[in-house]
C-alpha positions, -999 to +999 in steps of 0.1 A: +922-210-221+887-225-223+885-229-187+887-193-187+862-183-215+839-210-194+846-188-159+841-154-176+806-171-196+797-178-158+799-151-145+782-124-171+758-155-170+751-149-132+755-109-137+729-112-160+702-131-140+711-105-112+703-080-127+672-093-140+660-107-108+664-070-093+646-056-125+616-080-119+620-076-080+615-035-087+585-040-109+567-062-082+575-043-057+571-007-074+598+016-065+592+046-052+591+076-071+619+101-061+604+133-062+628+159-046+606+185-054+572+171-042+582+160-011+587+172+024+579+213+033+596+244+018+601+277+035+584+307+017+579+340+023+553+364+017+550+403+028+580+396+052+566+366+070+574+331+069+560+295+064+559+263+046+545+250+014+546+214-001+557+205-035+522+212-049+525+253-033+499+247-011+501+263+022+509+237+054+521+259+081+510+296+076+533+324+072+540+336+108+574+334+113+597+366+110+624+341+094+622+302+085+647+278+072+643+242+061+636+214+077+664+190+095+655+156+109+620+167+114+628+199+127+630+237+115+644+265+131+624+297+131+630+331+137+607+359+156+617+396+160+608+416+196+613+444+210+642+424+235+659+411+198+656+381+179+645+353+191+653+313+180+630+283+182+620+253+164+592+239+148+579+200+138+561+194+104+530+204+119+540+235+126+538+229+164+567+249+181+588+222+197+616+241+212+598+283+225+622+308+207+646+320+229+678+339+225 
């Protein structure tokens, strides 16, 4: 029985200084904030065009699109409207068009 209590002591024993080293680790190291909403670019629209703000509404790529959606993996499909019918490209977070719309 005590060789138990001893094993189960131990162990919260070594759970404890785990966690603590990770806590101290963390506060070196200063994890990053997670701010879903500040980061990265959001499709908006104004007076039926398109573009991308960042989390502080500020304008990065102007509103020039006909349709936007978000971004994937760097990339962001876009949408233009002609007289031929919609057309599809993508854009990069610069809001150079990486891909020419085509249908």
């Amino acid at each position: 029985m005590k060789s138990k209590l001893r094993t189960r002591s131990a162990k919260r024993k070594l759970l404890f200084c785990l966690c603590l080293c990770l806590a101290a680790h963390a506060i070196v190291l200063g994890l990053p904030r997670r701010r879903a909403a500040t980061r990265g670019l959001f499709p908006v629209s104004k007076e039926g065009k398109w573009g991308f703000i960042d989390g502080g509404g500020r304008v990065r790529i102007p509103l020039r699109f006909d349709s936007a959606a978000s971004f994937s993996e760097g990339l962001a499909p876009v949408l233009r409207f002609e007289p031929g019918g919609a057309r599809t490209g993508y854009i990069d977070k610069t809001g150079k068009v990486v891909w020419e719309p085509s249908r």
